[in-house]
C-alpha positions in Angstrom: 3.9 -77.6 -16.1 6.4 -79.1 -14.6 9.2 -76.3 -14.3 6.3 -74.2 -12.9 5.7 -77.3 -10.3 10.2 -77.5 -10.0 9.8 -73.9 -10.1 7.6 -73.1 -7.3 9.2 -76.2 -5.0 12.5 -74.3 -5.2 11.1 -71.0 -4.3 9.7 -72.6 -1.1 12.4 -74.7 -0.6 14.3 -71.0 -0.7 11.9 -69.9 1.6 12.3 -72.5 4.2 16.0 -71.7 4.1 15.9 -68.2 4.9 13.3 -69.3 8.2 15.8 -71.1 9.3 18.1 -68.7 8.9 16.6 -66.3 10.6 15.7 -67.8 13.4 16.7 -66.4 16.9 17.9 -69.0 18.2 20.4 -69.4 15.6 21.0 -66.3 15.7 22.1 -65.8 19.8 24.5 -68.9 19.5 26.3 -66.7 16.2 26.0 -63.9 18.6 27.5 -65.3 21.2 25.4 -63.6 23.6 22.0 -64.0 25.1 20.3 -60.5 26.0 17.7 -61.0 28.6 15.2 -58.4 29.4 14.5 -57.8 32.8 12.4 -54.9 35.0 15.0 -55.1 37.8 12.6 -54.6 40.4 10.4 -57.6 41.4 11.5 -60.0 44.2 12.6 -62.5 44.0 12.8 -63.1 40.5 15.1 -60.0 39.7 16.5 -57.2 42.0 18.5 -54.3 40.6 21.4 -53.5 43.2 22.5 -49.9 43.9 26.1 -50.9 41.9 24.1 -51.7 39.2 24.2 -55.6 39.4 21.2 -58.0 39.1 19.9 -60.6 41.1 17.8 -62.6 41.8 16.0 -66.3 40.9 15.3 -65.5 37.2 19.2 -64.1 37.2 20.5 -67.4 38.0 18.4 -69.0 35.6 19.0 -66.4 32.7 23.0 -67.8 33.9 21.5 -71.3 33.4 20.2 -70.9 30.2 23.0 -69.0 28.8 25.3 -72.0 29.6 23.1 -74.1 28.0 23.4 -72.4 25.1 27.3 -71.6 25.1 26.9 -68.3 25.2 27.2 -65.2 27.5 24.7 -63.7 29.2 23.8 -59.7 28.5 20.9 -58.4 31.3 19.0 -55.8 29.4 17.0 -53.1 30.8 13.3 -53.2 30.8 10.0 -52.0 32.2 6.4 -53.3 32.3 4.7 -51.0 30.8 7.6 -51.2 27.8 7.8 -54.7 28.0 6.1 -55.7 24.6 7.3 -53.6 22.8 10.8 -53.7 23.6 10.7 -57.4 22.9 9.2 -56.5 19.2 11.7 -54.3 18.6 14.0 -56.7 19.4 16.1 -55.1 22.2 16.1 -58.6 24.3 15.9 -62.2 22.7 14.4 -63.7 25.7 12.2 -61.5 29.0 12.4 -62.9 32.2 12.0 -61.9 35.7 8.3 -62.8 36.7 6.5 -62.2 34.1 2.6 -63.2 34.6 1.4 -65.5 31.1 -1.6 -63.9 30.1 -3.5 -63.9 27.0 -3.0 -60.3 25.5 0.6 -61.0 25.6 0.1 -63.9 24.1 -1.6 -62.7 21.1 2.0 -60.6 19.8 4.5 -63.4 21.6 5.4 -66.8 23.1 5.5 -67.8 26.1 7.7 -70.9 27.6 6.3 -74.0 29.5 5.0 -72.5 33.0 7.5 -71.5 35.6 5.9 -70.9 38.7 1.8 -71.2 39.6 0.4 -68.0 41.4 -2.0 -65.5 41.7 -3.6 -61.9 42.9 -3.2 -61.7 46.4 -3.0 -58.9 49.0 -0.8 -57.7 51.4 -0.7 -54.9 54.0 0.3 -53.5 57.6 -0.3 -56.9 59.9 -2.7 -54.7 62.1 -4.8 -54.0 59.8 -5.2 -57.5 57.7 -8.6 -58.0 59.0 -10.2 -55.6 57.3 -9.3 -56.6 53.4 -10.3 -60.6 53.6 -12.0 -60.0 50.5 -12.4 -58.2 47.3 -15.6 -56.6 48.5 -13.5 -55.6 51.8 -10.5 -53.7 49.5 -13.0 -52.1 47.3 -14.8 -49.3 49.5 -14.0 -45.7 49.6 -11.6 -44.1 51.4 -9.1 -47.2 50.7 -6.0 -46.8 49.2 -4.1 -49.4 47.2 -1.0 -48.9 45.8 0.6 -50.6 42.3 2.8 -50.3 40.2 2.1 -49.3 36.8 2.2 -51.0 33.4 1.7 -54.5 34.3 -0.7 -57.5 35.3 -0.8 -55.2 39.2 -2.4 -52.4 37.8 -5.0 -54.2 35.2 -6.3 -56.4 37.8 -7.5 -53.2 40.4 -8.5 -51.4 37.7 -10.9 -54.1 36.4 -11.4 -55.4 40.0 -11.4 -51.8 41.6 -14.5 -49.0 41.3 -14.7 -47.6 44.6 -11.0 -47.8 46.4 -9.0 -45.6 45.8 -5.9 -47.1 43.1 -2.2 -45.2 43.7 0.1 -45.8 41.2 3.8 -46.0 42.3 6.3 -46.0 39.8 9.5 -47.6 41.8 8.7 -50.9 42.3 11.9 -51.4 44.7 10.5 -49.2 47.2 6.3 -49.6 47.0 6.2 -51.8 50.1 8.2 -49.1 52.0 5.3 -47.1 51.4 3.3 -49.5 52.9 4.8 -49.8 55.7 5.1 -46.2 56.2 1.2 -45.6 55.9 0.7 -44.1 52.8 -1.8 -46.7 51.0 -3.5 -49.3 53.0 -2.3 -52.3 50.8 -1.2 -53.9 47.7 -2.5 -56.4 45.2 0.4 -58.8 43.5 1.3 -61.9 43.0 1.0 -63.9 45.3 4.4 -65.3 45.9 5.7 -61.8 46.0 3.5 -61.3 49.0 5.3 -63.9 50.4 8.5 -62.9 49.9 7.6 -59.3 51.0 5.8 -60.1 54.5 9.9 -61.8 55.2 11.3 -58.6 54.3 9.0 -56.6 56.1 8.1 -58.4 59.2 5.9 -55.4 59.3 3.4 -56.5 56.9 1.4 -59.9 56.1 0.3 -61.4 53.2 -3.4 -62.3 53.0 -4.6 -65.6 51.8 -1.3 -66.5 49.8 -2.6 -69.7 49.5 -6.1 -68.9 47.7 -5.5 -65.8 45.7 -8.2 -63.6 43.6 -7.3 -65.5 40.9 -5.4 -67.8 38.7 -2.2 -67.0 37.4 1.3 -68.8 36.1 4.4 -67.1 35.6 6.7 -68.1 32.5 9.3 -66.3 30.0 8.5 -63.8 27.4 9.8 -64.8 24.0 9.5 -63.6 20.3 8.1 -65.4 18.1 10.5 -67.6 17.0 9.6 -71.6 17.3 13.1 -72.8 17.5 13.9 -70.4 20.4 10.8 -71.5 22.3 11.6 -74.9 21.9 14.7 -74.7 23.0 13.7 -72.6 26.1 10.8 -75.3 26.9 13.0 -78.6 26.3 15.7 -76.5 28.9 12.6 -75.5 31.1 11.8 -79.6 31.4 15.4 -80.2 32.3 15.7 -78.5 35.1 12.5 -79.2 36.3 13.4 -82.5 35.9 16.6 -82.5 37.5 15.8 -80.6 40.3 17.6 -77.1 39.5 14.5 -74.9 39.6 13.3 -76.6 43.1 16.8 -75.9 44.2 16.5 -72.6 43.7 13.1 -71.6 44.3 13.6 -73.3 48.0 16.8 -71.2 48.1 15.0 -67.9 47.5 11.1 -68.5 48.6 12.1 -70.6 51.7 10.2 -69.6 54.9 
């Protein structure tokens, strides 16, 4: 009995080790590199450049967090709709650039502490914000709202959505430029991205920033891997706490 009872305490003992040993966080310090998946094409957050170089807010924090670790950082190519599953495959350790917390992708990965609070709201061409005040006002026939597919846009009008008429768009970059050129009457995103937008294009307004369709909180996308998310949280509450996010979320959401 009691080499079955020594027996089965080294076999879990054994197991424990190999956890550990396989965790992600240990292993992007033996890397040496952090890869961070991002879509490239949601400002702020992350912005693609025609040379091929990112920025954006969740740029300088993927910088941020790489330092904290030691480590360089590695910007990995992602998309919405491939967003899950290129984090289960492991092509990126950590996803960041905007990413809405939400409870299917919760059920197949972590999530850090809260970023950012937000929310659905809309935007369109300033002479015509009058007519979408409300849901009920958007969804009528004959209007068209535009999204981009794969993501928390495009589930929310089509749950929300059953008589407008939804156009998916699949270059985020350039969906408000067809906006503002006429082609849909507006679109439905996050509410801080209307924000940003309606100082891009002083030819469209955001509607109701303030009391969106909804609730929402933006965060990063991690594997399941405790130590990574702790590690992520713990540097999360750091610069919270020492002012590095505010910094840099007055830098790039500033009026």
């Amino acid at each position: 009995m009691m080499r079955r009872i020594l027996l089965g305490v080294t076999v879990l003992l054994a197991m424990v080790g190999v956890a550990q040993a396989q965790s992600r966080l240990d292993e992007v310090v033996a890397r040496g590199v952090l890869r961070v998946g991002m879509t490239g094409d949601y400002r702020p957050f992350s912005q693609r450049e025609p040379d091929g170089a990112y920025t954006g807010l969740d740029v300088d924090m993927a910088n941020h967090l790489a330092d904290a670790l030691g480590v360089k950082l590695a910007i990995v190519p992602t998309t919405w709709a491939g967003l899950l599953d290129d984090l289960r495959t492991g092509q990126f350790d950590v996803g960041m650039g905007g990413i809405s917390i939400t409870l299917p992708r919760q059920k197949v990965a972590f999530f850090s502490v809260p970023v950012l609070r937000t929310g659905k709201a809309a935007i369109a061409r300033c002479a015509e914000t009058d007519r979408f005040q409300a849901l009920t006002d958007i969804d009528r026939p004959g209007v068209k709202v535009i999204v981009n597919p794969g993501g928390t846009n495009e589930r929310f009008d089509r749950a929300n959505l059953k008589q407008a008429e939804i156009v998916v768009f699949p270059d985020n970059a350039r969906i408000f430029d067809e906006l503002v050129a006429g082609r849909a009457n507006l679109m439905i995103t996050d509410s801080v991205e209307t924000r940003l937008q309606q100082k891009l294009h002083p030819e469209l307004c955001a509607i109701h920033p303030d009391q969106p369709f909804d609730f929402g909180e933006l965060g990063y996308l991690l594997p399941r891997d405790v130590p990574l998310q702790q590690f992520v949280d713990l540097w999360l509450h750091i610069t919270q706490a020492d002012g590095t996010l505010s910094r840099l979320l007055a830098a790039y959401l500033a009026p």
